[in-house]
Each structure stands twice: as structure tokens, then as C-alpha cells.
ROPALO-139429 format. One record per residue: residue in three letters; x, y, z of N, C-alpha, C, O, CB in turn. Coordinates in steps of 0.001 Angstrom, whole numbers, plus 500000, padded with zeros to 6 digits. Glycine has a CB too. Example, Ala and Ser with C-alpha at 12.3 -4.5 7.8 and 13.67 -1.06 7.14 Angstrom:
<pts>
ALA513190494310507800512300495500507800513200496700507800514236496681508465511308495527509046SER512850497750507080513670498940507140512900500030507870513409501138508039514084499402505725
</pts>
This chain:
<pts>
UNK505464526448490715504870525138490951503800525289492025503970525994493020505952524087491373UNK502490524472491737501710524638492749501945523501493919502647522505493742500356524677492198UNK501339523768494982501445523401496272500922521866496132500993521154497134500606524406497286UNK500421521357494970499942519675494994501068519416493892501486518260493816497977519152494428UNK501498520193493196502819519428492139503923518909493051504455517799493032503698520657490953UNK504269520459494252505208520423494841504695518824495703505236517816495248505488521915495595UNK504153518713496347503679517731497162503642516512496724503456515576497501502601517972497546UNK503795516359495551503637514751494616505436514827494255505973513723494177502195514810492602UNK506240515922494067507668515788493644508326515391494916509375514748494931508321517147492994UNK507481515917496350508526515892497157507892514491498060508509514144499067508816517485497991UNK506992513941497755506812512492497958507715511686497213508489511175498022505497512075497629UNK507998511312495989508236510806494980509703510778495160510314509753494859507647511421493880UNK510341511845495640511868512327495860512099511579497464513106510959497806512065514403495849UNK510856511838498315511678510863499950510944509278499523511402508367500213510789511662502286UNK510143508949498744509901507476498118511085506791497602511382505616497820508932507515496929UNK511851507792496767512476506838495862514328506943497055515252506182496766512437507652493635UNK514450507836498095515422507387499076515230505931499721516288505428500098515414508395500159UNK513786504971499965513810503614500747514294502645500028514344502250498863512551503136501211UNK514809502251501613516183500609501661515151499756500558515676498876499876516443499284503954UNK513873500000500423512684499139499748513259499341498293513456500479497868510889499775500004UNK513505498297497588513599498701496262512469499035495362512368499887494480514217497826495711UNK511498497985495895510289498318494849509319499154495101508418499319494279509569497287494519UNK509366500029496672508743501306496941508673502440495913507827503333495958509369501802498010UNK509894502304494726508970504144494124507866503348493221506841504021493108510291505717492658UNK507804502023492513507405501569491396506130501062492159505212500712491417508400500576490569UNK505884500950493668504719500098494126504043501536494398502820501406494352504942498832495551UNK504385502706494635504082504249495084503410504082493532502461503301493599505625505666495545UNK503580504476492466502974504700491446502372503782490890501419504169490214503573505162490765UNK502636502177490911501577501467490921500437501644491603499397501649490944501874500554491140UNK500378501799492824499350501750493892498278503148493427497062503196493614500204501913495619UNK499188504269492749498349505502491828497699505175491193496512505495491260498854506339491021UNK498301504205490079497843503333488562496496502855489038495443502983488414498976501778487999UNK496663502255490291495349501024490564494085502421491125493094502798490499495911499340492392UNK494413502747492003493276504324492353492743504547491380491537504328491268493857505854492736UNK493638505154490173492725505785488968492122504474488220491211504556487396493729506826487768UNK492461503805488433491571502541487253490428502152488702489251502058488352493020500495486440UNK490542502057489361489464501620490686488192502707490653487006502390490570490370501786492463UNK488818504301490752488496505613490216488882506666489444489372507651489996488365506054490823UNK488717506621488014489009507360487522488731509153487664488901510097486893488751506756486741UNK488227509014489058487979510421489243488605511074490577488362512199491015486476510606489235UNK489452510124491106489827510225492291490769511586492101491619511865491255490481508853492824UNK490228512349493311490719513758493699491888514003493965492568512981493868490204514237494666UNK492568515049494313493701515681494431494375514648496014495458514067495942493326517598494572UNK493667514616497060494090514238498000494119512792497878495131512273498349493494514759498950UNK493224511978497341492732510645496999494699510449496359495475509598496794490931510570495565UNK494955511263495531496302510636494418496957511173495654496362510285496264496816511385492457UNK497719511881496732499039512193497240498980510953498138499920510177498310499289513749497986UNK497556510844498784498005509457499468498207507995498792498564506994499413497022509202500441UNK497939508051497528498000507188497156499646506595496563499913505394496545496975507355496458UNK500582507626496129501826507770496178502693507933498067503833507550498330501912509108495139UNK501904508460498863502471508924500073502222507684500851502910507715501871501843510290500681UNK501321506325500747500859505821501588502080504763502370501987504622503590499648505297500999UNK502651504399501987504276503739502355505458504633502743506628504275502877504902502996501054UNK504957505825502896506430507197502938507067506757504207508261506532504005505898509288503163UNK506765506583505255507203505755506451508575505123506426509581505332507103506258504663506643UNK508210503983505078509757502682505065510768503635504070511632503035503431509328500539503971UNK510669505017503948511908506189503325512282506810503909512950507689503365511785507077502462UNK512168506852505311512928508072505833513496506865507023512987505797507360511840509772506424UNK514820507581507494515392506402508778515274506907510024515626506081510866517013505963508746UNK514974507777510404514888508839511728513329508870511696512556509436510923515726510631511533UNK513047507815513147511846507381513396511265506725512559510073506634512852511172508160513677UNK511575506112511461510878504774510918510425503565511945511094502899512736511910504109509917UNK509162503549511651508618502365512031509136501211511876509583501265510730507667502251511609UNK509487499663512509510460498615512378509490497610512440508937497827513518511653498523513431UNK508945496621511915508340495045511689509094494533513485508369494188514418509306493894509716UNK510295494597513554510796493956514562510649494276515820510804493547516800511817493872514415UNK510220495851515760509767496184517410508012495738517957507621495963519102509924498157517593UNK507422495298517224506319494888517315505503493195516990504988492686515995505967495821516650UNK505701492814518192504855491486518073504225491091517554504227489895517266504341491158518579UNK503084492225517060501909492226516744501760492550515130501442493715514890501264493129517658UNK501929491760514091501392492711512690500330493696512524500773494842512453500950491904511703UNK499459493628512466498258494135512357498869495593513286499198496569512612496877493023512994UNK498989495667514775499669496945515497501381497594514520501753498757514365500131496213517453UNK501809496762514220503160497257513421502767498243512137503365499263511795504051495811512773UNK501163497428511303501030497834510568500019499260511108500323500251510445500763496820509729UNK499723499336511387498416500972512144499904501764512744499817502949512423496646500360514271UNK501116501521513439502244502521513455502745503133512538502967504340512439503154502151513851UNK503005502011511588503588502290510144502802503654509544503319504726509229503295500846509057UNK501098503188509478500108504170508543500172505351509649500185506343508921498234503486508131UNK500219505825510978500382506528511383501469507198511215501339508391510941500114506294512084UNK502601506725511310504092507216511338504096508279509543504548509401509315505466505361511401UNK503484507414508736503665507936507047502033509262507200501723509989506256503298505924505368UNK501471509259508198500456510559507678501141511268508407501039512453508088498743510690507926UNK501871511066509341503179512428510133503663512767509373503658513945509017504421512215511121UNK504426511613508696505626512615507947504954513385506652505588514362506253507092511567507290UNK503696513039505929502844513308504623502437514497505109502556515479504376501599512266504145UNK501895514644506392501452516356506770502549517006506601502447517966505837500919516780508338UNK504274516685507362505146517965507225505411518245505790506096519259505657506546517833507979UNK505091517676504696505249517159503384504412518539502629504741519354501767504509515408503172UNK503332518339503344502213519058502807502266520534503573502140521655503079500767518186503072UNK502419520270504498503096522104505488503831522766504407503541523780503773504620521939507160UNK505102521782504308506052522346503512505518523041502265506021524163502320506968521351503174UNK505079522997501627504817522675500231503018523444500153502130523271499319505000520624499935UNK503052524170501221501700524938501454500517524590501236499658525472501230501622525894500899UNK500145523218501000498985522596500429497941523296501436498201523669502580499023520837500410UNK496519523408500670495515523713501867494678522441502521494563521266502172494393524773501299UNK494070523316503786493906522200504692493443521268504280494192520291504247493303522355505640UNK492151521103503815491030519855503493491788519125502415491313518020502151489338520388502865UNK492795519461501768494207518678500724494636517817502194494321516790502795495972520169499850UNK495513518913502308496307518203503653495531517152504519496139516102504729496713519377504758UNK494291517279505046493395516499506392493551515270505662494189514316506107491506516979506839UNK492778515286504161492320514572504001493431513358503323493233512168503570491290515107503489UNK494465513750502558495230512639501813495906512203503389496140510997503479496509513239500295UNK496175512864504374496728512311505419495436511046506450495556509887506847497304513799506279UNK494780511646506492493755510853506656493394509675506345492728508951507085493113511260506381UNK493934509272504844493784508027503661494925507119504455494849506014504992494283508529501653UNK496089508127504287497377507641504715496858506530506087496992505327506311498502509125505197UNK496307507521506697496259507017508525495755505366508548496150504387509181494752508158509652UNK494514505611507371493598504350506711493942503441506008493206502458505927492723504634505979UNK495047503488505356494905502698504324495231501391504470495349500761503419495500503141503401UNK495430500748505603495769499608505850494754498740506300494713497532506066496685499663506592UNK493782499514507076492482499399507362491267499126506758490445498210506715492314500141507726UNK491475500486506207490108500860505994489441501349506844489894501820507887489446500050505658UNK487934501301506436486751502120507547485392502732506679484299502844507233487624503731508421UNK485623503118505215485234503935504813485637503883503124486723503460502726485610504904505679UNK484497504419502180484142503759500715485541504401500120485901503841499084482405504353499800UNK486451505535500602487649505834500559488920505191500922489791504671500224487595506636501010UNK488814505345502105490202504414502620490303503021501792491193502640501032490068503938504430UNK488953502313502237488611501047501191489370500823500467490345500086500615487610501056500383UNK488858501802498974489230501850497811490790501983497999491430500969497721488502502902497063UNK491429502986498391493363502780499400493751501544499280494465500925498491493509502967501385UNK492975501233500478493583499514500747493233498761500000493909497779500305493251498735501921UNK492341498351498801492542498151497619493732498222497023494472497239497046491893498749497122UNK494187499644496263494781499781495198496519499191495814497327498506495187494495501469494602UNK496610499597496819497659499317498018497686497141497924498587496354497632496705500258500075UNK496918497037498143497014495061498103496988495106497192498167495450497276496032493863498600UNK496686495113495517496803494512494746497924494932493884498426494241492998495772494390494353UNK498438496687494384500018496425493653500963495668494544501911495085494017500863497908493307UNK500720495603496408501077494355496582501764492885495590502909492443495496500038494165497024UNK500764492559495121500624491059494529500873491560493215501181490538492601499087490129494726UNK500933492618492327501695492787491094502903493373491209503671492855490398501042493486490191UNK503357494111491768504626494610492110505466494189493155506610493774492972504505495726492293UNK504866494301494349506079493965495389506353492047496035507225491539496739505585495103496934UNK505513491669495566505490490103495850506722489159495566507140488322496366504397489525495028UNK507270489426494251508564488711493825509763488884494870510419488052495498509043489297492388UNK509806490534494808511251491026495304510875490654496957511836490327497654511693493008494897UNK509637490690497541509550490511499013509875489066498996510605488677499908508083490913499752UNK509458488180498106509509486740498373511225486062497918511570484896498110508122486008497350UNK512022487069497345513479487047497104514259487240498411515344486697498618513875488149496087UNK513352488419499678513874488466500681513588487650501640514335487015502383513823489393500973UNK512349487711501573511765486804502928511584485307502756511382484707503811510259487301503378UNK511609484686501814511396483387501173510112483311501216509340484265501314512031482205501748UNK509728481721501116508393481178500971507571481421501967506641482197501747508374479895500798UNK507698480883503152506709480675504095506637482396504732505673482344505495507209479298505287UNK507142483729504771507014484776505266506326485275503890505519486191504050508298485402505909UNK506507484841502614505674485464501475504109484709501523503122485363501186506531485164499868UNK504013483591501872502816483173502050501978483926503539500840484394503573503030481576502076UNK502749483856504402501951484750505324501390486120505023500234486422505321502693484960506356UNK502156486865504481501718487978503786500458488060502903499435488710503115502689488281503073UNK500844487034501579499780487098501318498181486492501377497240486701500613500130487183500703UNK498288485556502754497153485673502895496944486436503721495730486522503903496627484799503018UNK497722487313504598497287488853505187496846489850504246495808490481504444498465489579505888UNK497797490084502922497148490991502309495815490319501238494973491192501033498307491799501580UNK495586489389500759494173488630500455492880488547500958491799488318500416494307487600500515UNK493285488833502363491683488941503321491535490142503227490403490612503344491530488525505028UNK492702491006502975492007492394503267491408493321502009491101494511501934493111493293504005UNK491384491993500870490645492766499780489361492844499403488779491791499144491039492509498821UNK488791493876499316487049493657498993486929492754498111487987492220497780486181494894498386UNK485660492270497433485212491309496658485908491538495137486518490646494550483626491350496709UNK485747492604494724486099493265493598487545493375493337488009493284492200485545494477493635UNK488547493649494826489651493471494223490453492034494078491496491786493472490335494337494800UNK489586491175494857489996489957495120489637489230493558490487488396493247489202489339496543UNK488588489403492598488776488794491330489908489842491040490753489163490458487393488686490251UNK490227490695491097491936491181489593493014490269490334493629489489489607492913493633489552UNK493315490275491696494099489317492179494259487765491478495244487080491203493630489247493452UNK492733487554491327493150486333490628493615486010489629493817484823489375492556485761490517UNK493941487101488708494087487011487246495563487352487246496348487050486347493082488033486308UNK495952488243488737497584488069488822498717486421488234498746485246488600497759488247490641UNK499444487207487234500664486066486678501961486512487427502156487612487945501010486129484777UNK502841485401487381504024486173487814504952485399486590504343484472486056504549485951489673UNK506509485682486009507469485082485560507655483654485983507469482542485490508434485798485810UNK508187484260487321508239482765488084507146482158488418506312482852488999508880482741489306UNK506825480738488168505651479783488140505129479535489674504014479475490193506124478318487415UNK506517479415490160506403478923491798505622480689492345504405480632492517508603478397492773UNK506009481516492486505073482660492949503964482733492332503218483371493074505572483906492847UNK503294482381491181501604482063490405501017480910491104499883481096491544501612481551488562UNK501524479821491288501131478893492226501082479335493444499996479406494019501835477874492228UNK502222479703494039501772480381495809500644481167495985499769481025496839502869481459496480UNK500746482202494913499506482666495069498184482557494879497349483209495506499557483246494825UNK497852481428493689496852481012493322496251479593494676495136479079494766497241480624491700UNK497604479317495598497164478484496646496909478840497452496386478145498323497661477768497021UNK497204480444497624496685481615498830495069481707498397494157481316499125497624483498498675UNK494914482221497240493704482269496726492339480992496909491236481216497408494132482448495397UNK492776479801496402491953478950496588491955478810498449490847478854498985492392477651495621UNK493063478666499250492845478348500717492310479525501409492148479451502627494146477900501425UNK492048480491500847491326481876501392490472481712501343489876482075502357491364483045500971UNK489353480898499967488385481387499563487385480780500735487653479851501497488185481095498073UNK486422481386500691485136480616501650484507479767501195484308478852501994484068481330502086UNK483997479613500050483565478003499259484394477210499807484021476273500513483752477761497535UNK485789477510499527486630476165500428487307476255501475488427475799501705487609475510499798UNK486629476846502120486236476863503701485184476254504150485308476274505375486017478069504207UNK484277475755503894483306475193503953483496473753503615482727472852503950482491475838503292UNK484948473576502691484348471671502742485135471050503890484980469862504174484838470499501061
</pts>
């Protein structure tokens, strides 16, 4: 096995250990959305794109929502904490460097952004958000902590990913409405009246 197979099995294997249920299916969603965003996206572009949540799978030094006041700071620990553990990932598993720098690098970003890369990350990352993990988060957290979210994760989508968002359905009617009321109270046209 080469050193990027090994590196995508042994993501995929500490992914699918998190308390998160919908972490392995939002890990390969969040792949799904990369390659349709870019269908040419590189070797390092795909490990972070499966690796970018590796953080909420391991319990020894996981990052906690509750030790931090601050979202936005909870969330830059989190993306830090998951390109730590994605480098020993990639040590392991002998990947070479500019593999290694760089999918860890995405990792560090992807919550952010900064750059026509990370970007594209925090893209594919918010909008399996709102197709995958939205129901089961809003089963835990209820209404008003699922609405905060998503208008945290809504601002942080470029223009482009913010129309597929809109075309997001859910089963349940009440989560298509929440979100379609995140959507309209986000937008800047109606911000303006």
C-alpha cells in the first residue's frame, strides 16, 4: 500500500472511532463536495478533505466547545488540534513532505480560509454541514443552537456555495424552513430593508 492509500485508511479508521455519529459520512461527504467544487483536486487537497474534523475522534487531547467562550477561537483550536494529529497520521504512513505540509495546512484552514484552497475546504466542509450533519446536530442541540450554527456556517460560504445551500431539502419540513429562514435573514438584499 502506498503512503496516500495508507493515509486515507488510517484517517477513515480514527474518523469512524467519533462520539460524532455523522463524522465518517460528513468526512466523505465533505470529499464528494471537493471533487464536484474540483474535479481535479490533488492528493493533499482529498486527505484534508476526509482529515479535516479528525480532532472530534480521538479523546486524549480533543478539543471541547465547552472550554472556550469564544466560537470562532474553539473553532481555529479544533483546526489546529486535527492538522496535529493529520501530520502524526501522515509520519506514520510515510507520506512525503509537500503531501504532508500541505493537506495539514488545509486542515489548519479550513474553517477559515485565507486562500483559493482553504476557501474551496471551507466550502465543501459548510455545505456537507447543511446536507449531512444538520438533522442529527439539530436532534442534539435543538432549535435555537441549530439556528446559531447555521447562520455561523452560512456567512462563511462564498457566493457560489451559498446558491447549492439554497437548493438544500431536508425530510423534516421544520429543518427546510429553518434553514431557508437562515438563508433569507442572512441575505444582504434583506439586510437592507
Amino acid at each position: 500500500m502506498d503512503s496516500l492509500e495508507c493515509a486515507k485508511r488510517r484517517i477513515r479508521e480514527i474518523v469512524a472511532r467519533s462520539e460524532v455519529p455523522e463524522d465518517p459520512h460528513h468526512a466523505e461527504n465533505t470529499l464528494e463536495w471537493l471533487l464536484r467544487l474540483d474535479p481535479k483536486a490533488d492528493q493533499a487537497f482529498q486527505i484534508a478533505a476526509l482529515a479535516h474534523d479528525i480532532d472530534r475522534a480521538v479523546e486524549a487531547g480533543r478539543v471541547r466547545r465547552w472550554d472556550y467562550d469564544d466560537y470562532d477561537l474553539f473553532k481555529a483550536a479544533h483546526a489546529l488540534n486535527g492538522a496535529k494529529i493529520l501530520r502524526s497520521v501522515m509520519y506514520e504512513c510515510g507520506s512525503n513532505n509537500y503531501v504532508a505540509d500541505e493537506a495539514c495546512r488545509l486542515v489548519r484552514l479550513h474553517e477559515v480560509g485565507g486562500d483559493p484552497r482553504s476557501d474551496l475546504l471551507k466550502d465543501a466542509d459548510s455545505i456537507s454541514f447543511f446536507e449531512v450533519n444538520m438533522p442529527l446536530y439539530f436532534q442534539r442541540e435543538g432549535w435555537e443552537e441549530t439556528k446559531r450554527r447555521c447562520i455561523w456556517g452560512y456567512h462563511r460560504l462564498s457566493a457560489r456555495a451559498k446558491e447549492i445551500a439554497k437548493s438544500i431539502t431536508y425530510k423534516d419540513e421544520a429543518l427546510t424552513h429553518l434553514l431557508k429562514k437562515v438563508i433569507q435573514q442572512t441575505s444582504p438584499k434583506d439586510n437592507l430593508l
